[in-house]
N, C-alpha and C positions, 0 to 999 in steps of 0.2 A: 727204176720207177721212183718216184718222189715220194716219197715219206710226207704225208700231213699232218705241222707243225713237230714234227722228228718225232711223233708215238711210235711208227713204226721201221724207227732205226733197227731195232733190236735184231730184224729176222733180213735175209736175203731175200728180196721179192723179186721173185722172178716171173715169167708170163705164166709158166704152168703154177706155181705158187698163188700166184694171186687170182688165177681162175678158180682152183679149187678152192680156195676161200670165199670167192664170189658166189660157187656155185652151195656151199654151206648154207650161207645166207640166205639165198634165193630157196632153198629149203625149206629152213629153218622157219622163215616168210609164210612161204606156201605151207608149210605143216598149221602154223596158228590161225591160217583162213579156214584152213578145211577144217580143223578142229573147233572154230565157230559155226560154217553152215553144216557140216557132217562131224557130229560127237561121238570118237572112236570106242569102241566096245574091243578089250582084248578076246581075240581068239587062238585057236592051236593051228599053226600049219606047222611046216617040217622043222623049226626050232623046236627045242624039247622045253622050251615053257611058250605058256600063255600070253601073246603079246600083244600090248595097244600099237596106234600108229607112230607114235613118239617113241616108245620101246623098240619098234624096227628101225628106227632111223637113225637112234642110237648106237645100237648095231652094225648097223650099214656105215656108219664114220668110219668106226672100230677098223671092221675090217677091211675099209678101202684104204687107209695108213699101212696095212699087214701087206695085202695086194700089191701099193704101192711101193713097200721098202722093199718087198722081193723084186717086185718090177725093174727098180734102182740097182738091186744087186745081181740080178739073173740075165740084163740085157743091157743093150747099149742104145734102145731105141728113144727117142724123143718122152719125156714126161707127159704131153700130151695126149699120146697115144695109150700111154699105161693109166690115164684117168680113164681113158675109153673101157679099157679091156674091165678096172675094175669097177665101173661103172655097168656096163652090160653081164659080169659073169660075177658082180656080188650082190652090187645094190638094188638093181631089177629084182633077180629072184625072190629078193629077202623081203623086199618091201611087199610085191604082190603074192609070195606064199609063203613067205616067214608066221 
C-alpha cells in the first residue's frame, strides 16, 4: 500500500491492517455523531463498572488487539477472518450489554 507523503512508512500495512484501521475510524466517526444527536448516559451491564458509549468502545479496541494477537498465535487462518470472530464475540456484546 502507499504510504501518503511517507507518514506511514513506519508500520506494515497490509489489507487486514489497514481495514481495521479504517474500520477504528469509521467508529470513532460514528461514535461523535451519535454522541451529538443521542448524549450517552453511563449505565451497568455485565462489565463490573459503569460505562458511557466511549467507555465501551474503548474497551472493545482493547480487546480486539487481545482477540486478535491470540488469533495470530492460536491459528493460521486469514487476518480477516479473526477481525470477524473479534468483532462478532467481543465487540458486539460489549457495545450492546457492556
Amino acid at each position: 500500500m502507499v504510504a501518503v507523503l511517507g507518514l506511514l512508512d513506519w508500520m506494515l500495512w497490509t489489507s487486514a491492517t489497514a481495514i481495521f484501521a479504517a474500520c477504528v475510524v469509521a467508529g470513532l466517526a460514528a461514535m461523535a455523531v451519535l454522541a451529538v444527536i443521542f448524549p450517552s448516559m453511563p449505565r451497568k451491564g455485565f462489565l463490573p463498572i459503569a460505562t458511557a458509549r466511549g467507555d465501551r468502545i474503548y474497551i472493545s479496541l482493547l480487546g480486539t488487539g487481545l482477540v486478535m494477537v491470540l488469533f495470530v498465535i492460536l491459528t493460521d487462518l486469514p487476518l480477516p477472518i479473526g477481525l470477524l470472530v473479534a468483532f462478532v464475540a467481543w465487540v458486539v456484546p460489549v457495545m450492546r450489554w457492556g
